[in-house]
C-alpha positions in Angstrom: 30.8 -70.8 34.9 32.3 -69.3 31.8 30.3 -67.5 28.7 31.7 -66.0 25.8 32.9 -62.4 25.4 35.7 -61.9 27.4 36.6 -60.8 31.1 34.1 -58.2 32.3 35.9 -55.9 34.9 33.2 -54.9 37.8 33.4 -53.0 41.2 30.9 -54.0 44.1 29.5 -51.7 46.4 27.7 -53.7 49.7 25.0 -52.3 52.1 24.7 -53.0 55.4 22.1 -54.7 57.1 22.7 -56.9 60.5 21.8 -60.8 59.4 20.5 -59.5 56.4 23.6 -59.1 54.9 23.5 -63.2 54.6 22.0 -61.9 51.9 24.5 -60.2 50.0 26.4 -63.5 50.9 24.4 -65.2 48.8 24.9 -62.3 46.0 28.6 -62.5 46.3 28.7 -66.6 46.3 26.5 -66.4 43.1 28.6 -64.0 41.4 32.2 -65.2 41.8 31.0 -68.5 40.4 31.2 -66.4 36.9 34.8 -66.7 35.7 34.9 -63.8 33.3 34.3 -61.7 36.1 37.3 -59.8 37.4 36.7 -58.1 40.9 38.9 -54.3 40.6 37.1 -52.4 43.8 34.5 -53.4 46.9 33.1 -51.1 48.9 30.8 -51.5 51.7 29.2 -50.6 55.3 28.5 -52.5 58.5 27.7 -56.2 57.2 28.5 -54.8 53.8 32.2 -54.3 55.3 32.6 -57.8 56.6 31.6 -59.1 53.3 34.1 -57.1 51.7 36.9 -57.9 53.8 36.1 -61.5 54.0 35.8 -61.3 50.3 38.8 -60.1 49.4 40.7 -61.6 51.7 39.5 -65.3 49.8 40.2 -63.9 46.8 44.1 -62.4 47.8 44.8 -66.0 49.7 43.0 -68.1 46.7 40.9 -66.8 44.0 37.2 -67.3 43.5 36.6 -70.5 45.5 38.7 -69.4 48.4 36.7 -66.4 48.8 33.3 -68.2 48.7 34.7 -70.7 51.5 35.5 -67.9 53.7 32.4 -66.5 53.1 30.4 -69.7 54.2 32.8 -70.7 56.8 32.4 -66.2 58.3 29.1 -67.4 58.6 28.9 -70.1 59.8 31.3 -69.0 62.8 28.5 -66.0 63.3 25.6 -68.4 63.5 27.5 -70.2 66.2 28.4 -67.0 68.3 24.9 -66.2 68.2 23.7 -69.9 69.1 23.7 -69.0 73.4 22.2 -65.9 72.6 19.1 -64.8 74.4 17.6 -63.7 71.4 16.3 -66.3 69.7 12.5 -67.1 68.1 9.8 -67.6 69.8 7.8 -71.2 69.7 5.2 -69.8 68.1 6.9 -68.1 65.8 9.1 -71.1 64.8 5.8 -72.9 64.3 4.3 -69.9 61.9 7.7 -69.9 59.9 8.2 -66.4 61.3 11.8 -65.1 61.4 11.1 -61.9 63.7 12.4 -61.9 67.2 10.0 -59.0 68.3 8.2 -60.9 70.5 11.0 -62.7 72.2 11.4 -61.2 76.0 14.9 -61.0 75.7 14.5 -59.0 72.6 11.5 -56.5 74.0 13.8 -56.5 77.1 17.0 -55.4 75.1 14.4 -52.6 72.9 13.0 -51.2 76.6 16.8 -51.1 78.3 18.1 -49.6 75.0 15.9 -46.2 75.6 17.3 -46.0 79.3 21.2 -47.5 79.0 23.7 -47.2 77.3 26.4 -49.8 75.8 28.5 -48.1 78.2 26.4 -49.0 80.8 25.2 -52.6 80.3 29.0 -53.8 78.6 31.1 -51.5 80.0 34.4 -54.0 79.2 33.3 -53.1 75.7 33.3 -57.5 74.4 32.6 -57.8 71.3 33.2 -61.6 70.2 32.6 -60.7 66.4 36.0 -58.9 65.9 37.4 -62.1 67.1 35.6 -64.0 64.3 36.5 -61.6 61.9 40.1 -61.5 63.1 39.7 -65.4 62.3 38.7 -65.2 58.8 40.7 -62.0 57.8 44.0 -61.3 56.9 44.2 -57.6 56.5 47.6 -58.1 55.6 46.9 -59.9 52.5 43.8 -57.4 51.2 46.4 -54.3 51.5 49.0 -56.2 49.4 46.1 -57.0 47.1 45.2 -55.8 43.7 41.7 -55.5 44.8 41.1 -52.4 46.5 38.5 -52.6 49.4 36.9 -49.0 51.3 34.7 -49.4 54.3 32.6 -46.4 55.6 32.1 -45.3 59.3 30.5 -42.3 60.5 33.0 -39.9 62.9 30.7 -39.2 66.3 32.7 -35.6 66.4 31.7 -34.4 63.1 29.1 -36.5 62.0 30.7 -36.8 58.1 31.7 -40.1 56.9 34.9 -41.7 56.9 36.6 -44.2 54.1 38.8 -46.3 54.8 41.1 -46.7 52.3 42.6 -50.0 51.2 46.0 -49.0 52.5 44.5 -48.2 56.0 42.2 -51.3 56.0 42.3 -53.1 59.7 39.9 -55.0 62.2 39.3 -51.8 63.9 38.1 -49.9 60.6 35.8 -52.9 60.0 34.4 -52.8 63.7 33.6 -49.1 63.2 31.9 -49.6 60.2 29.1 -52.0 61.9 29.0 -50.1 65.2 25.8 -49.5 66.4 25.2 -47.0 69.0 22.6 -48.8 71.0 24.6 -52.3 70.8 28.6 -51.3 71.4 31.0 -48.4 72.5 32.0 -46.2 69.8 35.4 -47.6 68.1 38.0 -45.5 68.9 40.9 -44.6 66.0 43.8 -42.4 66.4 41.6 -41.0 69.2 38.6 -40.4 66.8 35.4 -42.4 67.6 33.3 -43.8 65.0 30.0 -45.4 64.5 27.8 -47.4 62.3 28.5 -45.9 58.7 25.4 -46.6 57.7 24.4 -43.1 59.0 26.8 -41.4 56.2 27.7 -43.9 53.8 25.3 -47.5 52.9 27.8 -48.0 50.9 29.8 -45.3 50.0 30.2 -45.1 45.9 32.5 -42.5 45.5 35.8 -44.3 46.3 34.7 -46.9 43.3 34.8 -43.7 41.0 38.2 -43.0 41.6 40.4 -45.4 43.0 39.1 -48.5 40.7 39.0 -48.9 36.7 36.2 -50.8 36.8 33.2 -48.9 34.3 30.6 -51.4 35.8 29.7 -50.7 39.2 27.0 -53.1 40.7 25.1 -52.3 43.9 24.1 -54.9 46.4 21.0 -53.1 48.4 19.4 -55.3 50.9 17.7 -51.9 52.6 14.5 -51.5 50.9 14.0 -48.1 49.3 10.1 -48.3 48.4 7.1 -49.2 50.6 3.8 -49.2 49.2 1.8 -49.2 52.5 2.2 -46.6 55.4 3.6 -48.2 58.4 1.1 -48.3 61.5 2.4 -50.2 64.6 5.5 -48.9 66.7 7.8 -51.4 65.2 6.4 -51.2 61.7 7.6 -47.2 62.1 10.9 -47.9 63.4 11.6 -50.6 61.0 10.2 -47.9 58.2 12.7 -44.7 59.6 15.4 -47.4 60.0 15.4 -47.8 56.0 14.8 -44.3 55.4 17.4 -43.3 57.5 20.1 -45.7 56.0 19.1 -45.5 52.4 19.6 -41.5 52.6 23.3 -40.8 51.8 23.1 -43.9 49.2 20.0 -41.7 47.5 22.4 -38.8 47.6 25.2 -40.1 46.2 22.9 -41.3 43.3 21.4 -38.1 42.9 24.9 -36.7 42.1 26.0 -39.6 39.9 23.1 -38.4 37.9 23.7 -35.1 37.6 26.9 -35.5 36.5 25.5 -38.2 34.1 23.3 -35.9 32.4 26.0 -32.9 32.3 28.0 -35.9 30.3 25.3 -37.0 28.1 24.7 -33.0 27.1 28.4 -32.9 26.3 29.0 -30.0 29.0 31.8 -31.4 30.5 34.2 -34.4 30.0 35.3 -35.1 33.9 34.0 -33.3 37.0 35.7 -32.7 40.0 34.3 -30.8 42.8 35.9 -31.2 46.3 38.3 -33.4 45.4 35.7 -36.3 44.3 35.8 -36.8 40.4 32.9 -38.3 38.4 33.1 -40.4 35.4 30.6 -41.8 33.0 30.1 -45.2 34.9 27.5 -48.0 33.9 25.3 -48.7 37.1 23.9 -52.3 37.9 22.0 -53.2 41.0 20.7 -56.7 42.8 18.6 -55.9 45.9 16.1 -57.8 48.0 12.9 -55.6 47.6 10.5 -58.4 46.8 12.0 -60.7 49.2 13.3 -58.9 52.3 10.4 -56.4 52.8 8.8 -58.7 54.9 11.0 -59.2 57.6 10.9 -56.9 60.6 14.0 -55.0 61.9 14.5 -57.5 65.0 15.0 -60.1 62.3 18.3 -58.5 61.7 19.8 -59.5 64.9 18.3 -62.8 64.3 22.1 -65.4 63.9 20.1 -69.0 63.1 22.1 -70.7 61.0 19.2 -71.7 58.7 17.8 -67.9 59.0 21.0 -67.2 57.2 20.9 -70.0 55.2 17.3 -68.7 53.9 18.8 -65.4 52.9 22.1 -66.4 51.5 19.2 -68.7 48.9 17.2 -65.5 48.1 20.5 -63.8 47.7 21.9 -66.2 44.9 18.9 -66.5 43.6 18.3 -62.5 42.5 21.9 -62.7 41.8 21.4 -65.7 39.4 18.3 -63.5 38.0 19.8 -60.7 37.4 22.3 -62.3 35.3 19.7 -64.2 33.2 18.5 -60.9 32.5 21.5 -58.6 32.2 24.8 -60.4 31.8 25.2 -59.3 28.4 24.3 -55.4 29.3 27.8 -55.7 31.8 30.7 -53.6 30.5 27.9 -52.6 27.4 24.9 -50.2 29.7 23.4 -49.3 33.0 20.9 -51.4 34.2 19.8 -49.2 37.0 17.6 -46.7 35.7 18.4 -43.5 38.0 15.7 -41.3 36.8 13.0 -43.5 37.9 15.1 -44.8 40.8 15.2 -41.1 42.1 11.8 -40.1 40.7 9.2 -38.6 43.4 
């Protein structure tokens, strides 16, 4: 689709999720059907990283519509993987339209086991048949010769700090450390460093947008909601609520400090920032995210793979993408859409 005004340059920054990110899927597929977009930087965590990588690696081998096959075809693959898996919905629940797996025995089974064993324990040949499907779809080779630059986070066991990946250091095994979580797989070993889920440190990291892209736009796909109107009261409404808390925190931070440096810009007290070698810039912020349509869904439902589960969100996803360009396609490369003083307000 292609509307007047020129090319608008615009980095993407992906949270992670489990199945949700199908969502951000859907995000992605909507957006790359706007030709005056050009892609400069993607960031992302966990499910955020696969999409990135998967992305780019569409868009190196064949532009736009390469990347959106990949994309369907990624998923498609991980819908199949998950097919023989014992996690699956209930009757009943298939019958109420309910995507939640938490009352599937397998999955209270695999929440019980999880406070007692370890991935070392239960999968101590450490298989893990989603690198081979993102092996499949991927060629890192490709996204490092590209003009796109890609940065996944991870979180290093030792030190408990994030780690980017840069684009130049971009493999299978950075990818698989990104989306490692403790309770389901072995920590990801690198250069003797192990690393886990970097959702803990980084959902998605910002920062690297800031100064290794040109893009002034930066548009955040958040599929973890950050408000919740009612106070949780059952065990797995709590752990579903500490789970979002827990990996919107260093996305909050890094916000906080975007907006400090924002309002040192706007009072003219500095031009450029740098403080440990990160550098701010006066950056327009845009954001899609599933608030109204994901906070229903439980956390099992994020280790839910059936293909029309996926299907479902990749919809919702293309269809908030699809609203917020009815609403805001002209604000790109012109203002912020993402209001950070009422986003951070208590």
């Amino acid at each position: 689709m292609t509307r007047r005004g020129g090319p608008k340059t615009i980095s993407l920054a992906l949270q992670g999720g489990g199945a949700h990110g199908a969502f951000t899927w859907g995000v992605i597929d909507r957006l790359l059907q706007e030709d005056d977009f050009v892609v400069s930087g993607i960031s992302g965590t966990s499910a955020g990283a696969m999409n990135a990588v998967v992305m780019a690696s569409g868009l190196a081998k064949g532009g736009p519509e390469a990347a959106r096959a990949a994309l369907g075809q990624f998923w498609r693959d991980v819908s199949r993987d998950g097919h023989l898996s014992p996690l699956q919905r209930t009757a009943f629940d298939r019958l109420l339209g309910s995507w939640s797996l938490a009352k599937n025995p397998a999955y209270l089974a695999f929440e019980m086991a999880s406070r007692y064993l370890s991935p070392y324990d239960v999968n101590p040949l450490n298989i893990n048949p989603l690198k081979d499907i993102l092996t499949a779809h991927v060629d890192f080779e490709a996204i490092r010769a590209s003009d796109v630059k890609v940065f996944v986070s991870a979180t290093n066991v030792r030190t408990g700090r994030a780690r980017i990946f840069g684009h130049e250091e971009m493999t299978a095994e950075a990818v698989m450390a990104s989306a490692c979580l403790p309770q389901l797989f072995q920590a990801v070993e690198i250069d003797g460093v192990p690393y886990w889920d970097g959702g803990y440190m980084g959902n998605p990291p910002l920062f690297p947008l800031y100064e290794k892209t040109e893009a002034d736009d930066l548009v955040l796909v958040q599929i973890n909601p950050i408000l919740r109107e009612e106070t949780p009261r059952t065990a797995a409404e709590i752990q579903n609520r500490i789970n979002e808390i827990t990996f919107n925190a260093s996305l909050l931070a890094q916000l906080r400090a975007i907006d400090h440096a924002s309002q040192l810009i706007e009072q003219g007290l500095l031009t450029r920032w740098t403080l440990g070698g990160s550098s701010f810039r006066r950056v327009r912020l845009h954001r899609i995210g599933g608030d109204d349509q994901l906070t229903d869904l439980d956390l099992s439902s994020k280790l839910n793979p059936e293909w029309a589960f996926l299907q479902h969100l990749r919809d919702l996803g293309r269809a908030s993408a699809d609203a917020f360009l009815t609403a805001h396609y002209d604000d790109i490369g012109r203002r912020s859409t993402l209001n950070l003083r009422l986003e951070l307000a208590d």
